[in-house]
Structure formats: C-alpha cells, structure tokens
C-alpha positions as CSV (number, residue, x, y, z in Angstrom):
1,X,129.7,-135.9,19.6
2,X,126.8,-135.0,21.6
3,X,125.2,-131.7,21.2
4,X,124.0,-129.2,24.1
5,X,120.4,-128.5,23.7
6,X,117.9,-126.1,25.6
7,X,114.1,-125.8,26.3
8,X,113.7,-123.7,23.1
9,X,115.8,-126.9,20.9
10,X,114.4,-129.9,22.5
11,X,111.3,-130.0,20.1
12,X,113.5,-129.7,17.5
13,X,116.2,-132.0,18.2
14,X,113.8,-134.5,18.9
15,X,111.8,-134.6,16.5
16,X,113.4,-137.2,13.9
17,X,115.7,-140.1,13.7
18,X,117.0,-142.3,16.8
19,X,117.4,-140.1,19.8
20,X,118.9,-140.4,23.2
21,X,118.4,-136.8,25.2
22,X,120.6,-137.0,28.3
23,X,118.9,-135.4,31.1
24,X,121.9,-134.4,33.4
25,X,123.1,-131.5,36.2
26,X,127.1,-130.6,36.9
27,X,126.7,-131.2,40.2
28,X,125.8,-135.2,39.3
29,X,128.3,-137.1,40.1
30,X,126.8,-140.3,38.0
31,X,125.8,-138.3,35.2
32,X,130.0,-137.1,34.6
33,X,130.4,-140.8,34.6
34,X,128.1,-141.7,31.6
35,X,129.5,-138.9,29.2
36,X,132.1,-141.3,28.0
37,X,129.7,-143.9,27.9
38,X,127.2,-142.0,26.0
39,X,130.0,-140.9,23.7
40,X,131.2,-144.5,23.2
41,X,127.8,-145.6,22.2
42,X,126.9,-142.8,20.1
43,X,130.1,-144.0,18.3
44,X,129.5,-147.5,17.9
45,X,125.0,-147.1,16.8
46,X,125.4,-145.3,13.5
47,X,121.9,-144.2,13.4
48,X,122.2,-142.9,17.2
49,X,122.5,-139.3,18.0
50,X,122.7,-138.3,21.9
51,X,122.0,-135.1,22.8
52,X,122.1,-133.3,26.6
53,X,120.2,-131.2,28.6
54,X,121.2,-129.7,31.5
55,X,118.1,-130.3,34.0
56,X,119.2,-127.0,36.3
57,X,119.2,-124.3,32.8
58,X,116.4,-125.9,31.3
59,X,113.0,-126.5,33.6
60,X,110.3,-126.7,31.3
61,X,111.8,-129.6,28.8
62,X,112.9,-131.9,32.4
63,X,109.0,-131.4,33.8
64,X,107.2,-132.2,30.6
65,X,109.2,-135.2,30.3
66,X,108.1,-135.9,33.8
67,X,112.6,-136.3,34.5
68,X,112.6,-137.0,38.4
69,X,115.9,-138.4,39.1
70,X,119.2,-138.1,37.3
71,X,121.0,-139.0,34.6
72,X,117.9,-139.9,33.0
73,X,118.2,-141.3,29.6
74,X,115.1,-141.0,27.5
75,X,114.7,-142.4,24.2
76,X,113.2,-141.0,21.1
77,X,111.6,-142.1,17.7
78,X,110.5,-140.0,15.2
79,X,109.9,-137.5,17.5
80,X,107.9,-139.3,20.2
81,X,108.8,-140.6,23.4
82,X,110.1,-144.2,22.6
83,X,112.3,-145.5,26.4
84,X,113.2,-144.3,29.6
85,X,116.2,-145.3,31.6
86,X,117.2,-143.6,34.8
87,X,120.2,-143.9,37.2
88,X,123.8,-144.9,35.9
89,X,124.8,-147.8,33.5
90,X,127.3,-149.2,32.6
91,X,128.6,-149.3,28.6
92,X,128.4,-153.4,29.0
93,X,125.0,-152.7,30.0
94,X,123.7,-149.7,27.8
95,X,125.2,-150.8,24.2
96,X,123.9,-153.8,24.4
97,X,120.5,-151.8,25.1
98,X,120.7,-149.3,22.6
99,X,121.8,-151.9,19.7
100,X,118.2,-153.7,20.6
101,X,116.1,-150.7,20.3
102,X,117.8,-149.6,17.6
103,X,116.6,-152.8,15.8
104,X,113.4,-152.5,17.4
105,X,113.2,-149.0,15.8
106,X,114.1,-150.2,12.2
107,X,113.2,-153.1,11.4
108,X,109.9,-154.1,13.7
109,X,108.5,-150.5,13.3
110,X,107.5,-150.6,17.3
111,X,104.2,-149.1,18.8
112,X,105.3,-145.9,20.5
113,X,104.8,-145.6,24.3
114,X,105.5,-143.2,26.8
C-alpha cells in the first residue's frame, strides 16, 4: 500500500530499492484517478514500492524535483532519479511501463539520468 511521505522523508524513502514517488494535490482530479492504478501496479511489480507526496504540504521535495504539472510520477533507483512521467495513464499503459524499467533496473544495471 502506498505510504504518505513529507519533505523531511523523501530522502529517506528514496534512497533504496525500486521507487515510484507520486507527486499529487486533493484538488487533482487525474491524480484521484491513478490511486488505484498505482495501487494495482504496486501489487503486480514485487520489487515496486510507490509512495505519495502531496505537492501543496510539501514545497521543497516538488521544487527540487523540478515537479511542474500533476500527477507526476517520478521514478527512483538506488536513491537517484531514474524516470519521469507526468499527466494521467492508464494501468494498460503504466504496468506495462513499470515491468520494463523494473527489468532495466535489475538485470541491465542502467546508467542513471535525471
């Protein structure tokens, strides 16, 4: 299940393993709509773990990510910055997605970008 983090976590909950952060606001309409997805494809990527932030109580974490539309999805490896995603997708869409890097991640031992 996805876990609430704040500016004072993110470093933390970031910093190992296979990552998704959910950049989102209540007042986002399309970001309500990808809380089942996310859930669903937390479920279904064993080594995934999503975590949320909520853009409006947590500033600092949403500008040093550079987050400048919503939901944003961003990716982490290991503690670093692996993928961005931003706007709604669909599960057919994002599953698919996620299973990639998530191969990309473990087996191919990527180059990390930002």
């Amino acid at each position: 299940m996805a876990k609430n983090i704040t500016d004072k976590s993110f470093v933390t909950a970031t910093a190992a393993g296979f990552i998704l952060v959910d950049f989102w606001a209540a007042w986002c309409a399309p970001c309500q709509k990808m809380t089942p997805i996310l859930l669903a494809c937390e479920q279904n990527i064993s080594a995934l773990k999503v975590v949320r932030l909520n853009v409006d109580q947590n500033p600092q974490s949403t500008k040093a990510c550079g987050v400048q539309g919503l939901p944003t999805l961003m990716i982490f490896w290991q503690g670093r910055p692996y993928q961005r995603v931003t706007g709604y997708q669909p599960q057919a869409v994002l599953l698919p997605h996620l299973q990639q890097l998530e191969r990309e991640c473990f087996e191919k031992r990527p180059k990390l970008n930002n």
